[in-house]
C-alpha positions in Angstrom: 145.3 103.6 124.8 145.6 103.0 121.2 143.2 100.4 121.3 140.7 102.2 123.2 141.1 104.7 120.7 140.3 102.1 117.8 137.4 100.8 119.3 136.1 104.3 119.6 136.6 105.3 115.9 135.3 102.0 114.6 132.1 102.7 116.8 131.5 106.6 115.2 131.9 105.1 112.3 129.4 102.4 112.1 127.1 104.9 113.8 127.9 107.9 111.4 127.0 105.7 108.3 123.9 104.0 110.1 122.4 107.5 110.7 123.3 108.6 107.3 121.9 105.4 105.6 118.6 106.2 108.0 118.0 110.3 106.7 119.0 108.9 103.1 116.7 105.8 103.2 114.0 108.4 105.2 114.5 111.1 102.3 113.7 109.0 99.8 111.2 107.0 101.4 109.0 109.3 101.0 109.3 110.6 97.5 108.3 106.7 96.5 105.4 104.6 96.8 104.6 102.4 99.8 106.4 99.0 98.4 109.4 100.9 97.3 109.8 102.4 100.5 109.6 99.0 102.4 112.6 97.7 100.1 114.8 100.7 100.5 114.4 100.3 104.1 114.8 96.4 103.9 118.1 97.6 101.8 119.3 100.2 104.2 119.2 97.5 107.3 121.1 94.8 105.3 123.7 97.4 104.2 124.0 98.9 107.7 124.6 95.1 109.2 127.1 94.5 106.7 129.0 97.9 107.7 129.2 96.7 111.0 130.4 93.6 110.2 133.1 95.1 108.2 134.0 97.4 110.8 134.3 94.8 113.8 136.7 92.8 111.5 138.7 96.1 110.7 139.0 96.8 114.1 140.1 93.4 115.4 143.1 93.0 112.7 144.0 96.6 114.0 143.7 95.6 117.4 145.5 92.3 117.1 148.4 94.4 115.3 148.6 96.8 117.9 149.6 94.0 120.4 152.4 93.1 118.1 150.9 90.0 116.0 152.1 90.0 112.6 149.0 89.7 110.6 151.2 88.8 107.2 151.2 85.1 108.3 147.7 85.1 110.1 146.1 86.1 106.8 147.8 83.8 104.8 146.4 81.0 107.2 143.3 82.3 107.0 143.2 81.8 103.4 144.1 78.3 103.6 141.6 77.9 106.8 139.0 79.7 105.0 138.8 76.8 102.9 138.9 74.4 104.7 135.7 75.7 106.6 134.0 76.7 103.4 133.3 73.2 102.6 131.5 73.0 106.0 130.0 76.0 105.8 128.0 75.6 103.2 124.3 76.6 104.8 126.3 79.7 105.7 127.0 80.5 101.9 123.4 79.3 101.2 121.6 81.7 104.1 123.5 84.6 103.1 122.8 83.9 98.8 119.6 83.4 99.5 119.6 86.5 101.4 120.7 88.9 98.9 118.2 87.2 95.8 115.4 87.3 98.5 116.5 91.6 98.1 117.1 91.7 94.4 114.0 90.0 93.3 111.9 91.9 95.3 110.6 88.9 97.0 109.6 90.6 100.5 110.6 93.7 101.9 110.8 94.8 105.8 107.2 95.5 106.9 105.3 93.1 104.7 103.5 90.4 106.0 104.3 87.4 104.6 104.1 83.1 105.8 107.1 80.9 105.0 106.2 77.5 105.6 104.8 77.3 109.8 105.8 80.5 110.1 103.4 84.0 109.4 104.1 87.5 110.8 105.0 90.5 109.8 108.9 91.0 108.3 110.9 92.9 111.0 114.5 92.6 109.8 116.2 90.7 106.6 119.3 90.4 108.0 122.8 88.8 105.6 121.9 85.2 107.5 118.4 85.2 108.9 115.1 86.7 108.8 113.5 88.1 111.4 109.1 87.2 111.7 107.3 88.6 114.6 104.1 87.1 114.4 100.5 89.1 115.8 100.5 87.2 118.7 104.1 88.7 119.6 106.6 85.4 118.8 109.1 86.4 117.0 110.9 83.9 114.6 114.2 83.9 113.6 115.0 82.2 110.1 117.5 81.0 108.2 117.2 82.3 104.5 118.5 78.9 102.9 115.1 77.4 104.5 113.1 80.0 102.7 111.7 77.9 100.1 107.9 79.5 99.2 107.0 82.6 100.2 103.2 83.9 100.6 103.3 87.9 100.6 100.1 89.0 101.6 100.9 93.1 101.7 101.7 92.7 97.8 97.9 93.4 96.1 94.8 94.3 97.7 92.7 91.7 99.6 89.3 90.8 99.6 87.0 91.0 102.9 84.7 88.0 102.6 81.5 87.4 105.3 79.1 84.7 105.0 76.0 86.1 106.4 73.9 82.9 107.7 69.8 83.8 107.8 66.9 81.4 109.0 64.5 79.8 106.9 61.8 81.9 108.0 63.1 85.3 107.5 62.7 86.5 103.6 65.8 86.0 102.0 65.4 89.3 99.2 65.1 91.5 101.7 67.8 90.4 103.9 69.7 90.9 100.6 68.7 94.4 100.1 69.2 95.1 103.7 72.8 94.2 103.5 73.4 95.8 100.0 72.0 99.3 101.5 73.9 98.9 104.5 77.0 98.1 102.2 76.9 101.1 100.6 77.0 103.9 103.2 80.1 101.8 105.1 83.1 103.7 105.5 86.3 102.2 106.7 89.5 103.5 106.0 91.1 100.4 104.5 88.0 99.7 101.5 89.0 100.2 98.3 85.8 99.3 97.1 82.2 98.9 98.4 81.5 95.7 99.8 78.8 94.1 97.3 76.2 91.5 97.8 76.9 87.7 96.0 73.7 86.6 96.3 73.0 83.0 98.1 76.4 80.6 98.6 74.7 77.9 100.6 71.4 76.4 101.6 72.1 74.1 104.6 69.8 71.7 107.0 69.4 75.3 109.4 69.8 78.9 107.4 70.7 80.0 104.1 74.0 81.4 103.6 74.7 84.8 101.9 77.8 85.9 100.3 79.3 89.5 101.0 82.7 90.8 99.8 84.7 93.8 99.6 87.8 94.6 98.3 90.1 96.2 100.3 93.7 97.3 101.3 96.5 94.7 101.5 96.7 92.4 104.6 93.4 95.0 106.0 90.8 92.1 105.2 90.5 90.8 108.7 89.9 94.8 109.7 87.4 95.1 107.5 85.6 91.7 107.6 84.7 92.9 111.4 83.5 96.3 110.5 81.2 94.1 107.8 80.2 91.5 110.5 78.9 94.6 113.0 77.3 97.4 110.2 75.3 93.7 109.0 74.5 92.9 112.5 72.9 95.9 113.5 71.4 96.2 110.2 69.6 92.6 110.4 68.6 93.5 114.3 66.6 96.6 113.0 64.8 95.4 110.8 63.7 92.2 112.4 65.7 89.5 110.1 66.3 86.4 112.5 69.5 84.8 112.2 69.5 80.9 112.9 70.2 79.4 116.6 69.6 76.1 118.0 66.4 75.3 119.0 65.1 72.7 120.8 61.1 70.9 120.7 59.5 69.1 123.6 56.8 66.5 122.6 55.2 65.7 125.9 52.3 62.3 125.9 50.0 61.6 129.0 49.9 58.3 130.1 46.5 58.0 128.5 48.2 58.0 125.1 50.9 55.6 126.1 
């Protein structure tokens, strides 16, 4: 009965300071700008998996001592075992160090989108061991924060939309360029921080010419945006009769007279 009743209390607890940590973390959340909100709530998970782990522990000694195991002289072995397995546990040490200065140096919060070596996705959970990726096609990648070596954050600073714009030799290049520039600046998209602007020429291959179109816009929004660029340029290009390059093919045909 008494151990029932220890399980239960260590549960409500763990799930009183959870919920508390969440309307705390939610409160303040929103008094603070978008990155400082992704590292309290990268804060609030860590501290809520570290109360649980603190609890489960609690709750076993208490357990164990309710079944009549003298935990004087299990502790004291523990101290003596702990060492032994700290000198093979030292990725352990290294995840969970890593860990914490991944937190306190603001390196990536939960939410961002960031790519640690293979692996890109967006950061679900910084946990006291691992690190939790789920990437955009739905994998999600669990790891270790020792092997966290370099980090690319791409939901730090804004991003630039870039579209190279390929037009055929025949069509005239200045007004495909004002074409694109007008149609530039009446598109609206909820992620541009800035109207896309026209480079001018970037490259002059064997088939088209190549023009250069950028925009700057929210962080990790570039790929959004790059396809709302692609279609306004499109339809823009179709209007107006500017033909884009495609293969084409010529048939020289001799009669046998010639041959």
């Amino acid at each position: 009965m008494r151990i029932a009743l220890i399980i239960i209390i260590s549960k409500l607890i763990i799930w009183l300071v959870h919920k508390s940590l969440d309307r705390i973390v939610l409160e303040r959340a929103s008094k603070h700008s978008p990155s400082q909100a992704r590292r309290m709530t990268t804060v609030g998970k860590l501290v809520k998996n570290v109360t649980t782990y603190i609890m489960y522990f609690i709750g076993m000694l208490l357990m164990l001592s309710e079944v009549g195991i003298n935990l004087g002289p299990l502790l004291a072995g523990a101290g003596v075992v702990g060492i032994a397995i700290g000198f093979g546990a030292q990725s352990l040490v290294k995840d969970i160090l890593t860990g914490f200065f991944i937190i306190l140096e603001d390196q990536f919060a939960v939410g961002d989108v960031i790519q640690t070596g293979t692996f890109k996705g967006t950061v679900e959970v910084i946990g006291l061991r691992t690190t939790k990726i789920l990437s955009w096609t739905g994998e999600v990648h669990m790891i270790p924060n020792g092997m966290i070596n370099e980090v690319t954050n791409f939901s730090v600073n804004n991003t630039l939309a870039v579209v190279d714009v390929l037009v055929a030799y025949e069509a005239q290049v200045d007004k495909a360029m004002s074409i694109i520039s007008e149609t530039m600046s009446r598109l609206e998209h909820e992620n541009l921080v800035k109207q896309p602007e026209v480079l001018g020429v970037q490259l002059m291959s064997a088939t088209s010419v190549t023009i250069r179109v950028t925009g700057e816009c929210k962080p990790n929004t570039h790929h959004m945006v790059a396809r709302a660029m692609n279609k306004a340029i499109k339809d823009a290009l179709d209007r107006n009769g500017i033909e884009v390059p495609y293969p084409r093919m010529v048939t020289y045909q001799r009669s046998l007279e010639e041959g």
